[in-house]
KEDO-387768 format. One record per residue: residue number from 1; residue in one letter; x, y, z of N, C-alpha, C, O, CB in turn. Coordinates in Angstrom, 3 decimals, always signed. Atoms other than C-alpha are relative to their C-alpha. Glycine has a CB too. Layout:
// residues N
n_res_n_east_n_north_n_up_ca_east_ca_north_ca_up_c_east_c_north_c_up_o_east_o_north_o_up_cb_east_cb_north_cb_up
NUM_A_X_Y_Z_X_Y_Z_X_Y_Z_X_Y_Z_X_Y_Z
...
***
This chain:
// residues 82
n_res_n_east_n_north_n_up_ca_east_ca_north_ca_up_c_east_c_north_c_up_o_east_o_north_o_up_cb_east_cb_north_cb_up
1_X_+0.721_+0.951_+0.805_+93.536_+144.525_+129.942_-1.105_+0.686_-0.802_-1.257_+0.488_-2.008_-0.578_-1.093_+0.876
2_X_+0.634_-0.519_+0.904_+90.862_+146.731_+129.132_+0.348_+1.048_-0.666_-0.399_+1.473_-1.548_-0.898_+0.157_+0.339
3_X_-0.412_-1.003_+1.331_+92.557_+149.264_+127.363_+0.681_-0.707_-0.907_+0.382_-0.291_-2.026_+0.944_+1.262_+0.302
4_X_-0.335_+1.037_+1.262_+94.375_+146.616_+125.148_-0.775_+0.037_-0.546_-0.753_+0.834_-1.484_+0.251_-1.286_+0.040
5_X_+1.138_+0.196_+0.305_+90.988_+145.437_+124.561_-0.817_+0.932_-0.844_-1.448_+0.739_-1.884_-0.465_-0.199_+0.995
6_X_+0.211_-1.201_+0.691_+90.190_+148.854_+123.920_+0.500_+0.313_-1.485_-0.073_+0.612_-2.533_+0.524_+0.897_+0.800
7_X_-1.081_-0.548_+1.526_+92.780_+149.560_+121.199_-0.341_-1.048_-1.267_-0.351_-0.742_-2.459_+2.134_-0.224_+0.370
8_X_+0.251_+0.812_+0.777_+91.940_+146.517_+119.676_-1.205_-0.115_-0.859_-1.149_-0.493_-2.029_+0.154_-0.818_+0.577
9_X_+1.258_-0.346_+0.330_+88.520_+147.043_+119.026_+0.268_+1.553_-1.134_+0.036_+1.668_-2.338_-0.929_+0.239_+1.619
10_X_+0.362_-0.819_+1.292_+88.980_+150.412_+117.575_+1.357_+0.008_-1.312_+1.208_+0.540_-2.412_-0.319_+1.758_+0.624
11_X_-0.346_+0.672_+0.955_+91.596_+149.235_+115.634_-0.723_-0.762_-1.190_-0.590_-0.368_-2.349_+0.546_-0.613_+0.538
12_X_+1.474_+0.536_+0.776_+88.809_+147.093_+113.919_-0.763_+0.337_-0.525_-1.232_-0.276_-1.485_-0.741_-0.381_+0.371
13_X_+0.405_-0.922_+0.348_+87.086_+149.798_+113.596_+0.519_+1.062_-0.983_-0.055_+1.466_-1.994_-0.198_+0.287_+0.864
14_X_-0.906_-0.880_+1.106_+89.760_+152.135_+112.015_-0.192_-1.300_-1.745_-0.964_-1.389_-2.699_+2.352_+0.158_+0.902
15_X_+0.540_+0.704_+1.331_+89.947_+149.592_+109.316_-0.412_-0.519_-0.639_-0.104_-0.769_-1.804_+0.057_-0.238_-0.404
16_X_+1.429_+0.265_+0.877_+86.861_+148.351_+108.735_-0.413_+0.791_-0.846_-0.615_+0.594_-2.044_-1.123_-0.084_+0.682
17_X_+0.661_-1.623_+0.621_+85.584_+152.139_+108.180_+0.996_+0.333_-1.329_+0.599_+0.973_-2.302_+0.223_+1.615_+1.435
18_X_-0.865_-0.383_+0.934_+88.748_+152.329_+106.048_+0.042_-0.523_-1.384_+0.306_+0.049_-2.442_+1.062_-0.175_+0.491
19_X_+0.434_+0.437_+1.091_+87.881_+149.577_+103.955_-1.067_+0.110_-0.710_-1.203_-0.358_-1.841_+0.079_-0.808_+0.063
20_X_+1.261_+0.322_+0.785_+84.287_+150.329_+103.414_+0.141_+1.519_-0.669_-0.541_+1.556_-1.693_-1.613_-0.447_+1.006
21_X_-0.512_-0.589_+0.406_+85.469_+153.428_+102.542_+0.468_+0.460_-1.868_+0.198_+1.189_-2.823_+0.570_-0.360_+0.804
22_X_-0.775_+0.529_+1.415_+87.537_+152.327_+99.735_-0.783_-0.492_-1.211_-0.539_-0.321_-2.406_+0.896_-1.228_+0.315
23_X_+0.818_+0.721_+1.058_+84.627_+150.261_+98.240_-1.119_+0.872_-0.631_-1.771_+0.868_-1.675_-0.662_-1.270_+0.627
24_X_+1.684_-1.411_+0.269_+81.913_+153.307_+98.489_+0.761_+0.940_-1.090_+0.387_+2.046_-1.481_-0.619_+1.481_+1.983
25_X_-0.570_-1.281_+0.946_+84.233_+154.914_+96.122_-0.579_-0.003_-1.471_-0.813_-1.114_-1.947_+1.737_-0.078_-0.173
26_X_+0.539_+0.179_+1.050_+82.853_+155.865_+92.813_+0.252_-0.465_-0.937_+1.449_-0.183_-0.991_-0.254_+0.599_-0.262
27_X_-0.723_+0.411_+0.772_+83.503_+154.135_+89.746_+1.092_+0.587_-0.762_+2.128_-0.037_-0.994_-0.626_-0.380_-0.534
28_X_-0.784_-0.390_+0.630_+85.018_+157.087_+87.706_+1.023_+0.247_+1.021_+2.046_+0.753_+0.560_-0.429_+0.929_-0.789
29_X_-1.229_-0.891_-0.734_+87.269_+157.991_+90.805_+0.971_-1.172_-0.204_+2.157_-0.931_-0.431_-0.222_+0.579_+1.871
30_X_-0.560_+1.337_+0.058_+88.245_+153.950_+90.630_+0.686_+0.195_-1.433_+1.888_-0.061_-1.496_-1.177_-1.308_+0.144
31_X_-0.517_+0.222_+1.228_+88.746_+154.379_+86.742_+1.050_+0.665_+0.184_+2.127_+0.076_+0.273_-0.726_+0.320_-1.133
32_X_-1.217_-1.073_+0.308_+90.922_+157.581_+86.723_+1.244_-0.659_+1.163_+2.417_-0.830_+0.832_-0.591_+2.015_+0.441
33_X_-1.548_+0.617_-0.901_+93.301_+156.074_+89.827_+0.116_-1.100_-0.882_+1.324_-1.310_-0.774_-0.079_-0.611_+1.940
34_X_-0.828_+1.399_+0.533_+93.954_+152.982_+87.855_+0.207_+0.484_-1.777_+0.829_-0.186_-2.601_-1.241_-1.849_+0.256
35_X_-0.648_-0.373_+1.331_+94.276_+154.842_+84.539_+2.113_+0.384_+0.677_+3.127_-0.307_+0.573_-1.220_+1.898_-0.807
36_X_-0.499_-0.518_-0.674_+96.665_+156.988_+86.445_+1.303_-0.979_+0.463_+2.428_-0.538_+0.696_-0.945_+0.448_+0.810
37_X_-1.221_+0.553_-0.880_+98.754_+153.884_+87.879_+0.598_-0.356_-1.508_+1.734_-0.167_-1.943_-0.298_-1.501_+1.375
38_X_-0.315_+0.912_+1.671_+98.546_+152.057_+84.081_+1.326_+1.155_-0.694_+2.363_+0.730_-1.204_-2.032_+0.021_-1.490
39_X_-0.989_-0.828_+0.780_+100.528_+155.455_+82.738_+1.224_-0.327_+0.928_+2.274_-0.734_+0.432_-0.399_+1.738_-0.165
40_X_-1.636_+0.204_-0.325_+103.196_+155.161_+85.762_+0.856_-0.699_-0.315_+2.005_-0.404_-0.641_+0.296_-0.201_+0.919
41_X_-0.278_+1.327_+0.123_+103.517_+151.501_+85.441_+0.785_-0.143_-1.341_+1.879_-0.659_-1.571_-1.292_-0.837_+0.073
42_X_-0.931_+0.188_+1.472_+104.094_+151.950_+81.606_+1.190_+0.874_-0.060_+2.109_+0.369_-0.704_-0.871_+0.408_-1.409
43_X_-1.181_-0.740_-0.102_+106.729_+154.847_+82.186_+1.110_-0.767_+0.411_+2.143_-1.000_-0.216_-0.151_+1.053_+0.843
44_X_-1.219_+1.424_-0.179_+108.636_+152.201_+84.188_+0.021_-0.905_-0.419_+0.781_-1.707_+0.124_+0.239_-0.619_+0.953
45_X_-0.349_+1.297_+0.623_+108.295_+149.567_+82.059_+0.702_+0.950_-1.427_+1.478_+0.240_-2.066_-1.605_-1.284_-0.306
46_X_-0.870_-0.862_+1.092_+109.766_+152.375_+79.142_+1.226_-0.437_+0.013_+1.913_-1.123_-0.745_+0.103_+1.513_+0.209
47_X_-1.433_-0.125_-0.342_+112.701_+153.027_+81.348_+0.799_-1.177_+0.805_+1.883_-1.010_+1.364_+0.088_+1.221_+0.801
48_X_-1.091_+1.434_-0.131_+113.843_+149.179_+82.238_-0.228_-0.738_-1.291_+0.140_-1.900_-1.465_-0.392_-1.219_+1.433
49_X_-0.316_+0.376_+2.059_+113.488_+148.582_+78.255_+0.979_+0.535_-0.208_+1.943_+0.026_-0.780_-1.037_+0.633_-1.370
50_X_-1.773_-0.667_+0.899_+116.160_+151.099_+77.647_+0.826_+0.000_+0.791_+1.924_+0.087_+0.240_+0.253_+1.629_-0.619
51_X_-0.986_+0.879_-0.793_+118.064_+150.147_+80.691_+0.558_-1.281_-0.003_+1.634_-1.576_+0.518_-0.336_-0.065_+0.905
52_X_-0.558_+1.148_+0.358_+118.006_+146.536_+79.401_+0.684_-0.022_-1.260_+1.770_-0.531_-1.538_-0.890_-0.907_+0.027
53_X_-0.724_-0.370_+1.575_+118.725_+147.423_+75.954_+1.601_+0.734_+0.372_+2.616_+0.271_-0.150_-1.209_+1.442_-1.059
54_X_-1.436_-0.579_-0.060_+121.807_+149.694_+77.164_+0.577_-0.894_+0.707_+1.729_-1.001_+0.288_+0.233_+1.384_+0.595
55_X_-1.035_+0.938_-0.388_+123.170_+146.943_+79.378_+0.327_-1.124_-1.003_+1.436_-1.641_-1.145_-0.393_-0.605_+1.261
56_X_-0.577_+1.112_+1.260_+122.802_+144.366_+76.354_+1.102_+0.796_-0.648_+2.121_+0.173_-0.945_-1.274_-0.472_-1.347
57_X_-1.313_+0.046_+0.848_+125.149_+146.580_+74.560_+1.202_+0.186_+0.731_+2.325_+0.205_+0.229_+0.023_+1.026_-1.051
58_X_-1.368_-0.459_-0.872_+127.461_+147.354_+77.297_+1.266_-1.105_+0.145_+2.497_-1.105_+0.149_-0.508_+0.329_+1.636
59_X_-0.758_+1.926_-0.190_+128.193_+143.242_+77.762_+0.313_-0.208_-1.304_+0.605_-1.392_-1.474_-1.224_-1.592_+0.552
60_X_-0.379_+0.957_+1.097_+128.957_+142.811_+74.234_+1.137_+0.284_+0.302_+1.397_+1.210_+1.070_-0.412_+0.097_-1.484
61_X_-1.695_-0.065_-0.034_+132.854_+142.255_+73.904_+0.139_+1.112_-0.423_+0.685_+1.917_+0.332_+0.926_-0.985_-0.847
62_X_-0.821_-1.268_+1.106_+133.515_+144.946_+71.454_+0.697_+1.281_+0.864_+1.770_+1.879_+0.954_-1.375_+0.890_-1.193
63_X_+0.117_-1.116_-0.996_+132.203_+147.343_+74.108_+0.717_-0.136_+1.153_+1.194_+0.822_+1.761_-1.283_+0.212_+0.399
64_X_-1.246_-0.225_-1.122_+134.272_+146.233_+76.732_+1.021_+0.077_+0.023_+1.656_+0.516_+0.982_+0.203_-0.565_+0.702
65_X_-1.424_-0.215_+0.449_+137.140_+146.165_+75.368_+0.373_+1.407_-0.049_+1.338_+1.896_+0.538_+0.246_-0.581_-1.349
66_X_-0.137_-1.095_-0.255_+136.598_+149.448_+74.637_+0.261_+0.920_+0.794_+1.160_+1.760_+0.753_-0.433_+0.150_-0.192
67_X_-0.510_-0.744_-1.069_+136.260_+150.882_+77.510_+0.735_-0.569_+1.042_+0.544_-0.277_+2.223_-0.914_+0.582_+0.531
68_X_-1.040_+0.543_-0.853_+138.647_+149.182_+79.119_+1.279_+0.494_-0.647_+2.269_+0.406_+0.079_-0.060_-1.604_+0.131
69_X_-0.949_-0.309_+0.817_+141.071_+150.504_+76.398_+0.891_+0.748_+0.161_+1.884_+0.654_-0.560_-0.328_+0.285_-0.803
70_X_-0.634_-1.127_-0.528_+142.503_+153.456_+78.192_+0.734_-0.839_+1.225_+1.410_-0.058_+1.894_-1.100_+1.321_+0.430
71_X_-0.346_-0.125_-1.637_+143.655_+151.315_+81.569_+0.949_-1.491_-0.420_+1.523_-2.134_+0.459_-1.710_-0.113_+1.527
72_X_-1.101_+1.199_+0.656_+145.732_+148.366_+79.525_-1.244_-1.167_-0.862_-2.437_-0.897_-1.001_+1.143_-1.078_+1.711
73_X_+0.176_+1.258_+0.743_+144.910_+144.813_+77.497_-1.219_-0.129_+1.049_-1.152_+0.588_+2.048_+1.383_-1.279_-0.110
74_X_+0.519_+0.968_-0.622_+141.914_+142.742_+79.000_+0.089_-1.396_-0.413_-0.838_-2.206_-0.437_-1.082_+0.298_+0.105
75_X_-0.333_+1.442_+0.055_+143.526_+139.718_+78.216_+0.877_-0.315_+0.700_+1.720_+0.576_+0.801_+0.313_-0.486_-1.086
76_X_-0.807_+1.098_-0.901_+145.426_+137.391_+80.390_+0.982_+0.268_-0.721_+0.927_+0.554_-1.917_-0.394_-1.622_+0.147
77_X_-0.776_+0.321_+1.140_+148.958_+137.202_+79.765_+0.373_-1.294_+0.098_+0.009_-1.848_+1.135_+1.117_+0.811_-0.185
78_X_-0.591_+1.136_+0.594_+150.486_+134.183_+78.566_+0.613_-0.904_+0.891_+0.297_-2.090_+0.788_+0.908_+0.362_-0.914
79_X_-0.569_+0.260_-0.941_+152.851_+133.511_+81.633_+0.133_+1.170_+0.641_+0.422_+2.287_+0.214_+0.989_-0.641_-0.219
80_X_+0.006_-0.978_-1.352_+152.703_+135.219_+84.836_+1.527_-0.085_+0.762_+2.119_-1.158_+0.880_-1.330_-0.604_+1.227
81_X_-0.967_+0.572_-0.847_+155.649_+135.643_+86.859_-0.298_-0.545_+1.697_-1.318_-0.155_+2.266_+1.007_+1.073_-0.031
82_X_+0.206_+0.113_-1.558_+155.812_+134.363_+90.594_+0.650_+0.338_+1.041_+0.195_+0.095_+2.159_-0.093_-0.962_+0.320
***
């Protein structure tokens, strides 16, 4: 019981200290990490622009047809046999 008790407490401790921590931090160290995330953030918002853009053209018909062009028709046929 009292070592639960124990753990629990400095548990409380770990991240209290961890949060005050966080807040004692200086402003420019605060600026440059959140510049820092703003550039990642925009890198991945780059590369699911031209991932959405290349799947818009992939779904147009033209394009599937295309590459489907080598492996037969993608149209239904007419009557099936059974």
């Amino acid at each position: 019981m009292k070592y639960t008790l124990g753990l629990i407490v400095l548990s409380v401790l770990v991240f209290t200290s961890h949060a005050l921590a966080q807040q004692s931090m200086p402003a420019e160290e605060k600026l440059e990490k959140l510049r820092l995330e703003l550039i990642d953030v925009q890198g991945k918002e780059a590369f699911l622009r031209t991932r959405a853009q290349q799947l818009d053209e992939d779904i147009k018909p033209e394009n599937i047809a295309r590459s489907l062009a080598g492996f037969g028709s993608s149209r239904q046929p007419i009557f099936a046999r059974s």
